[in-house]
N, C-alpha and C positions, 0 to 999 in steps of 0.2 A: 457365937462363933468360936468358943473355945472348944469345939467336937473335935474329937481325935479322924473323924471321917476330912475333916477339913486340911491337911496335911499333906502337902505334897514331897513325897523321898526322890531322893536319887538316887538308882542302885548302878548305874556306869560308873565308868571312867572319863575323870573331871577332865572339860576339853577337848571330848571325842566327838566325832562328829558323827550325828543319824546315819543310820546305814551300813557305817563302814566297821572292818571287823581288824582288830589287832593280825601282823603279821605273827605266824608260826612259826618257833624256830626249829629246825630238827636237828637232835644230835646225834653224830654218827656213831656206827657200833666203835667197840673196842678194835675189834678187827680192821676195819678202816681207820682209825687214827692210827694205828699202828703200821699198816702199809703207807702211809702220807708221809711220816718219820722216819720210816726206812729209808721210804725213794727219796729223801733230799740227801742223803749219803750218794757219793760214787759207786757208778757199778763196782770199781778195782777196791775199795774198799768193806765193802759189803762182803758177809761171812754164806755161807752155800745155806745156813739155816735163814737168814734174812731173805734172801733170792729164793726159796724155798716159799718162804711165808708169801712172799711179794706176786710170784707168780700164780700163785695157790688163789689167791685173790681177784688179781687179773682173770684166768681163766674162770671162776665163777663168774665174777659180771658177765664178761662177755657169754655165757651160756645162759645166764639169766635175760638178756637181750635181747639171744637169737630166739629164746622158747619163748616170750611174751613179745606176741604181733601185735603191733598197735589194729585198732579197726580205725577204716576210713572209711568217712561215708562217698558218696557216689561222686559229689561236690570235690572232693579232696583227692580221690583217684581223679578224677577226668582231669583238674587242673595238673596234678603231678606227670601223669600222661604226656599232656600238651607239652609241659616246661619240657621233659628228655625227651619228644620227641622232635620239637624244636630245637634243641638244642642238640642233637647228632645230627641233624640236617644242615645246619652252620657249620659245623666241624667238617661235615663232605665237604662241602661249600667251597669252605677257607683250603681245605688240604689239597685238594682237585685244583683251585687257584692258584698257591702256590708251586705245585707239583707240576703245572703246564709251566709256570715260568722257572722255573728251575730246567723244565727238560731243555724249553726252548733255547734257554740260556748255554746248555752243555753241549747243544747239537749245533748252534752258531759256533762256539769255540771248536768243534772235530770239522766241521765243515769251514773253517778258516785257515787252518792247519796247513 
């Protein structure tokens, strides 16, 4: 029984549990940590090269946002579908409800007069 075949290692991490995988952490560029430190300054304080940098920044994300479409599958448009278009249907709904008793309300008050 002294075979080296007989030896059982551990090559994990002591405590872990089957399956599951350590969290990732990601660290942002230099560019990003440096926009995060700017914006906790005041805009009144802030030099035209910081608002410079700051924007410069902003406007790439947000370009990088509009150019990478997420895909949906069919499942995830129909539901999204469903949700706004139920959800402008309430809004007529509610604003058509409101808007009759407002009128009613303004036309009782000239017709009182």
């Amino acid at each position: 029984m002294n075979n080296v075949d007989d030896v059982l290692a551990h090559f994990g991490i002591k405590g872990m549990r089957w399956g599951r995988r350590r969290a990732r952490t990601i660290e942002p560029s230099e560019d990003a940590k440096r926009k995060s430190t700017i914006q906790r300054e005041k805009l009144v304080e802030m030099t035209n090269e910081e608002l410079k940098i700051v924007n410069e920044r902003l406007r790439l994300e947000k370009q990088y946002k509009e150019l990478t479409v997420e895909d949906l599958s069919r499942g995830q448009k129909f539901v999204r579908n469903l949700f706004f278009n139920s959800a402008k249907q309430t809004a007529a709904q509610q604003t058509t409800k409101y808007m009759t008793k407002g009128t009613d309300a303004a036309l009782e008050k000239l017709i009182h007069m």
